[in-house]
Every structure is written in C-alpha cells, then in structure tokens.
VEXDOVEX-68920 format. One record per residue: y, z negated, x negated of N, C-alpha, C in turn; residue number from 1. Coordinates in nm, 3 decimals, decimal comma. Atoms other than C-alpha are relative to their C-alpha. Layout:
residues N
{{Y Z X} {Y Z X} {Y Z X} NUM}
...
This chain:
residues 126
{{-0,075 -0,104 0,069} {-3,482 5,683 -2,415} {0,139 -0,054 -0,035} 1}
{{-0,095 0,060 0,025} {-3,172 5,609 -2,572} {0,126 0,096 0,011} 2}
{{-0,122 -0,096 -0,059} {-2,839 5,698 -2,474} {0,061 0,108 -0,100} 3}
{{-0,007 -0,145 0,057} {-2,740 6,056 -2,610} {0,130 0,037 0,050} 4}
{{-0,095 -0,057 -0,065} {-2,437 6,246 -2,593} {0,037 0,121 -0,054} 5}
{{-0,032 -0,055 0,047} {-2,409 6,593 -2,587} {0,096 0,148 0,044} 6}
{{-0,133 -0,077 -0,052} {-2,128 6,835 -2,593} {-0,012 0,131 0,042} 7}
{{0,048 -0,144 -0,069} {-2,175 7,165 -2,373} {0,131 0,126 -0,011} 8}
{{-0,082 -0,066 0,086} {-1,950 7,409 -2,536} {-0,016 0,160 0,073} 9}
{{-0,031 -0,171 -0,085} {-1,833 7,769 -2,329} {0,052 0,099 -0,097} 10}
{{0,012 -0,141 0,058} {-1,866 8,113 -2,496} {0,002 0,079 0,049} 11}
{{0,018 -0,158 -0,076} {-1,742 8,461 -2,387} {-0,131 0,043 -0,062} 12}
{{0,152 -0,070 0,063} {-2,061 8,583 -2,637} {-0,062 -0,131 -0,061} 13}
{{0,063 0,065 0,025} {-2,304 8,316 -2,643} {-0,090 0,064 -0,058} 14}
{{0,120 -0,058 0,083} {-2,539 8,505 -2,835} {0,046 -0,010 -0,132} 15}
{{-0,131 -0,068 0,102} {-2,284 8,603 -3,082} {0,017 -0,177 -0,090} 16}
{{-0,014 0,140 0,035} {-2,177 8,185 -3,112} {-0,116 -0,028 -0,002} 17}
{{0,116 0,078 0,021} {-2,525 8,092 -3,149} {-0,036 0,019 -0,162} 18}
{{0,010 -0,079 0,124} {-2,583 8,323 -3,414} {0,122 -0,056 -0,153} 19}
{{-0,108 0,023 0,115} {-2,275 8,226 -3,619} {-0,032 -0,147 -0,035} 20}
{{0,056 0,127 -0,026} {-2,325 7,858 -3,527} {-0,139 -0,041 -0,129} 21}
{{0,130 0,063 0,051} {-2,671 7,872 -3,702} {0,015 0,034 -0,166} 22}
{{-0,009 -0,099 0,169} {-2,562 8,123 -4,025} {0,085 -0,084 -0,055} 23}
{{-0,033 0,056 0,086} {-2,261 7,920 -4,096} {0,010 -0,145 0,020} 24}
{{0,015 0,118 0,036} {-2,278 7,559 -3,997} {-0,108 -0,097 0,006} 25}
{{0,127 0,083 0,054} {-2,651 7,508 -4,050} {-0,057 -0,061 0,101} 26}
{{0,097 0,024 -0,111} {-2,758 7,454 -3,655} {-0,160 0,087 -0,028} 27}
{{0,127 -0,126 -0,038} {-3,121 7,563 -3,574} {-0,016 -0,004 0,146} 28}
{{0,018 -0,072 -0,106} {-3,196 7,749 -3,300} {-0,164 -0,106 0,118} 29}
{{0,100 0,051 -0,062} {-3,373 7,502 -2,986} {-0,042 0,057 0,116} 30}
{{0,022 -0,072 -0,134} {-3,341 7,710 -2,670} {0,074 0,114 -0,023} 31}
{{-0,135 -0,141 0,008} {-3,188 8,050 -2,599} {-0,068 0,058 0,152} 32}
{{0,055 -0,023 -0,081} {-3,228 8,150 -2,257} {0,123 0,116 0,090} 33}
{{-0,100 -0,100 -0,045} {-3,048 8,498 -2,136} {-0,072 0,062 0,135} 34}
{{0,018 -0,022 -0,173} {-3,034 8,654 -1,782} {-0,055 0,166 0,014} 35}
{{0,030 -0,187 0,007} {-3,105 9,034 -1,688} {0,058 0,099 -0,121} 36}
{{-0,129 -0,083 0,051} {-2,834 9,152 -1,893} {-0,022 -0,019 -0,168} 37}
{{0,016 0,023 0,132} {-2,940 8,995 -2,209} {0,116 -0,076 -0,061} 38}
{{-0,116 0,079 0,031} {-2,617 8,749 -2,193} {-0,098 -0,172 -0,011} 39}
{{0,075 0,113 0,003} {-2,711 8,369 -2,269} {0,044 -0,122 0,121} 40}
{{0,013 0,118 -0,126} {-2,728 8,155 -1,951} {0,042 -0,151 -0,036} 41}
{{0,014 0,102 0,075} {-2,807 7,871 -2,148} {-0,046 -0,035 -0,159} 42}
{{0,085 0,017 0,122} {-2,851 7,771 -2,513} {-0,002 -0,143 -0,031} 43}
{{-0,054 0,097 0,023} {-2,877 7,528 -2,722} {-0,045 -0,064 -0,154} 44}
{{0,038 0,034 0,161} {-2,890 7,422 -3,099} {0,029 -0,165 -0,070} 45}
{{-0,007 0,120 0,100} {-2,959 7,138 -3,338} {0,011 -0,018 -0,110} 46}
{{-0,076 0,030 0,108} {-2,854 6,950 -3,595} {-0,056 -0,122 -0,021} 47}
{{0,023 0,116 -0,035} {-3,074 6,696 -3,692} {-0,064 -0,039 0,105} 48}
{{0,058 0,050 -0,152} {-3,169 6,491 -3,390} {0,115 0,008 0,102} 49}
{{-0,066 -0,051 -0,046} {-2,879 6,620 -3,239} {-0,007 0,115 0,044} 50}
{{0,021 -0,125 -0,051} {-2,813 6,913 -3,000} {0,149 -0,022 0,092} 51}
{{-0,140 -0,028 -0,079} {-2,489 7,102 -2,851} {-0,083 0,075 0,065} 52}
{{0,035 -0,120 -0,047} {-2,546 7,337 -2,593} {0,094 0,079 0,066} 53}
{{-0,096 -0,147 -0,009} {-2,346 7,663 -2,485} {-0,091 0,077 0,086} 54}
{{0,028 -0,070 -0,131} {-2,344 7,879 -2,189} {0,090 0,120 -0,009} 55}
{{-0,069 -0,048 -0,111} {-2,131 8,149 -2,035} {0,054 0,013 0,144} 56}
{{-0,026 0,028 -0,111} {-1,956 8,075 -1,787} {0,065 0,061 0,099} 57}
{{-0,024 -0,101 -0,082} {-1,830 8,406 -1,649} {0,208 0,009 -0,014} 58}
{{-0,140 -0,112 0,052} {-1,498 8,593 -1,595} {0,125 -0,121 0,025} 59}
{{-0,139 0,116 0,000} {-1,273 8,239 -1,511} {0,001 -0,041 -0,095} 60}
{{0,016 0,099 0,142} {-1,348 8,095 -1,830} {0,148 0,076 -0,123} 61}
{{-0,090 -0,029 0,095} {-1,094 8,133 -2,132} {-0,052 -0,058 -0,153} 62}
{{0,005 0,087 0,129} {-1,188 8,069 -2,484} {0,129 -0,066 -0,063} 63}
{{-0,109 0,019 0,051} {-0,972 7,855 -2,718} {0,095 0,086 -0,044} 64}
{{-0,102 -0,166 0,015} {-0,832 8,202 -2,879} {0,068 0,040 0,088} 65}
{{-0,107 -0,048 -0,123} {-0,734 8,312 -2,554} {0,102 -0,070 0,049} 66}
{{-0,070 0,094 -0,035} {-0,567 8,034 -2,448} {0,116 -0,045 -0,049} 67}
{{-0,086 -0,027 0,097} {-0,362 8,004 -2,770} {-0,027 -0,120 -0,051} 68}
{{0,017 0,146 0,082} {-0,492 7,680 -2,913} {-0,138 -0,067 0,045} 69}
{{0,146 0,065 -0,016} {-0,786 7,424 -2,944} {0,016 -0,074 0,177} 70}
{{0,028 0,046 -0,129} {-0,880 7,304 -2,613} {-0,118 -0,176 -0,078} 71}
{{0,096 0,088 -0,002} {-1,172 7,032 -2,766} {-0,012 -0,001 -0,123} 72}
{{0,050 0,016 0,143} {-1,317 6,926 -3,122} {-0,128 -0,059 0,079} 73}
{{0,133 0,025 -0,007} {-1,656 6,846 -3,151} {-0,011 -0,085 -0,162} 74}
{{0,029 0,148 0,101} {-1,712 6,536 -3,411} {-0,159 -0,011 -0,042} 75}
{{0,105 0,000 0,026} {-2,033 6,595 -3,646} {0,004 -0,076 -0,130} 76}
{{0,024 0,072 0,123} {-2,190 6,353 -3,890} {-0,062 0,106 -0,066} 77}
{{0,064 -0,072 0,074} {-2,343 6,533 -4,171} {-0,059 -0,055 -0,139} 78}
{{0,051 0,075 0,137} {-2,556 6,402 -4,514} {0,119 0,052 -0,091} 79}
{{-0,109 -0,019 0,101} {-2,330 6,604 -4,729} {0,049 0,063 0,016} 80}
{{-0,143 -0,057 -0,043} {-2,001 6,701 -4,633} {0,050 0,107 -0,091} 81}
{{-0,028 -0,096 0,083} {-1,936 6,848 -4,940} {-0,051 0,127 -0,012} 82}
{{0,025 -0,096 -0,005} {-2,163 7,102 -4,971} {-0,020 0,064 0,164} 83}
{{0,005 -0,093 -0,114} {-2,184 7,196 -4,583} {0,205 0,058 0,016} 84}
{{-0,142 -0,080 0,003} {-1,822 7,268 -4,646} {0,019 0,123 -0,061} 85}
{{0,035 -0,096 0,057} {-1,915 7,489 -4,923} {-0,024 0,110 0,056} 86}
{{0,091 -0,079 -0,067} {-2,138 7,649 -4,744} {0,082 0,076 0,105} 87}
{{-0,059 -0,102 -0,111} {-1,928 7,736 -4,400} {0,128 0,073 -0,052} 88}
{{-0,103 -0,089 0,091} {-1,652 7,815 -4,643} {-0,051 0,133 -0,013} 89}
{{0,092 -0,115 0,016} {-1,858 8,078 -4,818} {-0,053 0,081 0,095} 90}
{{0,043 -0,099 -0,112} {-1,978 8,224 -4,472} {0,138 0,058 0,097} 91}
{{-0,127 -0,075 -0,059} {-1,624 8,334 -4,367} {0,067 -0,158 0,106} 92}
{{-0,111 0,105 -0,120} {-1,507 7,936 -4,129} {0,153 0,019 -0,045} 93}
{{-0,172 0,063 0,043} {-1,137 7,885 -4,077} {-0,012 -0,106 -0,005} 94}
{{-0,018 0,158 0,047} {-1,102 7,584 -4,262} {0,146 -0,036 -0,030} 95}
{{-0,131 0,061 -0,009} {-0,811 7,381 -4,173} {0,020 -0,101 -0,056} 96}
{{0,005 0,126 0,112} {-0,861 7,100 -4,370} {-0,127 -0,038 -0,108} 97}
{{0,146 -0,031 0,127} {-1,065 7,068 -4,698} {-0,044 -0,163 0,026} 98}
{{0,012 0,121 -0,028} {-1,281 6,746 -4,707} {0,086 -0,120 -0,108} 99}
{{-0,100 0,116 -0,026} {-1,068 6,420 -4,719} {-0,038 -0,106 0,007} 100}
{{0,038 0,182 -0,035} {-1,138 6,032 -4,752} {0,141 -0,013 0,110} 101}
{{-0,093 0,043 -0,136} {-0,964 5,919 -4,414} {0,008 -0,156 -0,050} 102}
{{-0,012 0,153 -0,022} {-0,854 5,541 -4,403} {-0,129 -0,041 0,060} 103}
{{0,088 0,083 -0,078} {-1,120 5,475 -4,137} {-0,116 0,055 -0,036} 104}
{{0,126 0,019 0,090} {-1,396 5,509 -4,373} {-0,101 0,160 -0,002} 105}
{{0,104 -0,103 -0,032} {-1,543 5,885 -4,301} {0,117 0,114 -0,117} 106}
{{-0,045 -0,136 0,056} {-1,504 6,195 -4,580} {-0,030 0,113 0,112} 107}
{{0,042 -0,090 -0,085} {-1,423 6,488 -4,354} {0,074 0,164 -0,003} 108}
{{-0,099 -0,187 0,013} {-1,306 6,875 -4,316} {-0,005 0,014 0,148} 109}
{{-0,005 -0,072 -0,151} {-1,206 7,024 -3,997} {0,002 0,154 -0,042} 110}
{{0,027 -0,130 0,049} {-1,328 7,406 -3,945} {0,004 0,058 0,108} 111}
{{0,014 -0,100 -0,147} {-1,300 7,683 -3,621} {-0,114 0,087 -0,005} 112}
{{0,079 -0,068 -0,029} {-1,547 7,833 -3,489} {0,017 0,158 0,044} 113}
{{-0,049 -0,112 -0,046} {-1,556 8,231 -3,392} {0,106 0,017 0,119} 114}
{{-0,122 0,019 -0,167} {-1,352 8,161 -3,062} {0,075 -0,115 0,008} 115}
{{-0,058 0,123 0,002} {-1,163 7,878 -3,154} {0,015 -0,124 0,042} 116}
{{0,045 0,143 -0,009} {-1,341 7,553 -3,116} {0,007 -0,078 -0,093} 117}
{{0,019 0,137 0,107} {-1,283 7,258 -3,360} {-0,108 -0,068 -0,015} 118}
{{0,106 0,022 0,072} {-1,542 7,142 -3,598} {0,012 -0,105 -0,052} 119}
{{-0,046 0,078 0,054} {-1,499 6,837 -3,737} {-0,151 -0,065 -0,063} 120}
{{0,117 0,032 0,042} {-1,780 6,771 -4,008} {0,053 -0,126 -0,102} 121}
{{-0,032 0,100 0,118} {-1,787 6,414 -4,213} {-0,119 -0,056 -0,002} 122}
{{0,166 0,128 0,010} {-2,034 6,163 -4,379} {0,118 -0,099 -0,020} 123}
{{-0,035 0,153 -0,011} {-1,951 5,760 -4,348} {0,008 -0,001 -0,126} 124}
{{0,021 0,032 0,156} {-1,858 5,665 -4,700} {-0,013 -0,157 -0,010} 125}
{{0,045 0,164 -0,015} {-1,962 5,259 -4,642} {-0,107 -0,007 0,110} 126}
C-alpha cells in the first residue's frame, strides 16, 4: 500500500459539512456514520483517490469561526482549477483569493469552508 495522507477535519455539524463539502467543492460521499442522535461520529469524503475525514468531537472543540481565525488549510490538487472555482463560487464559498499562477509552479484559489477551514484548490501548471 502506498503511503497516504489524510487530513481529519472537526465539525460542530458534521452532517451539515459533509453536505456542503459535497454540493460545493465536488467531494463524494464514502462513509457517514452517526450515533443515536443522528450526529456524525465519523465521516468521510472523496476526491478522486483521495479522502478527508470529519468527526465531532464534542462540547471542547472550537471551530475556526469560533476561535476567530483559520486554525489549518487543507492543500487540494484538482484537474481544473478554473472551473472548480467557478463552481464553489457559484454555490455561495468565501473566496479569498481568485485563482493565481504562484512562482512555485501551481495555479491556485484559496476558499472557506462553512465553519472556517481553508481550502486551498490548485492544478501543477508543468
């Protein structure tokens, strides 16, 4: 198996972030696994051959919003930057930066998620 790395991402409404997750930046839905209550224990979505997964982690937790700023980014390749920008545009993202040729070779946009997690979508341009 080859080494993998993937980022486990905390949600007051993991149902809620799954859901948005999939409508506006084009995850699909691989697990969803909720407790008595109908809260999500564990999820977890892909992208590709890629997968984040998201939990709740109960009443100590703080989202970025709460907190008053990003806590983490999350760094995603994507085929075309352009139109998945379009796209989470058009579905209501805060987009903080439109996509961009960087020096170190990647077109990219940075975008927030419902609870204020950093998005950072680019394709390799070489």
């Amino acid at each position: 198996m080859p080494n993998e790395i993937s980022p486990y991402l905390y949600y007051e409404d993991g149902g809620a972030a799954m859901d948005w997750l999939i409508r506006v930046f084009g995850f699909e839905e691989d697990m969803r696994m909720t407790n008595d209550k109908g809260r999500i224990d564990h999820g977890q979505l892909k992208l590709g051959d890629s997968i984040v997964m998201l939990g709740e982690p109960g009443p100590h937790y703080q989202s970025p919003n709460k907190r008053g700023g990003a806590t983490a980014g999350v760094h995603v390749y994507v085929d075309d930057v352009d139109a998945h920008y379009e796209h989470a545009k058009a579905e209501g993202a805060t987009i903080h930066m439109e996509p961009t040729d960087q020096e170190y070779g990647d077109r990219r946009y940075d975008a927030e998620d419902l609870e204020g997690h950093n998005w950072f979508f680019a394709k390799r341009l070489s």
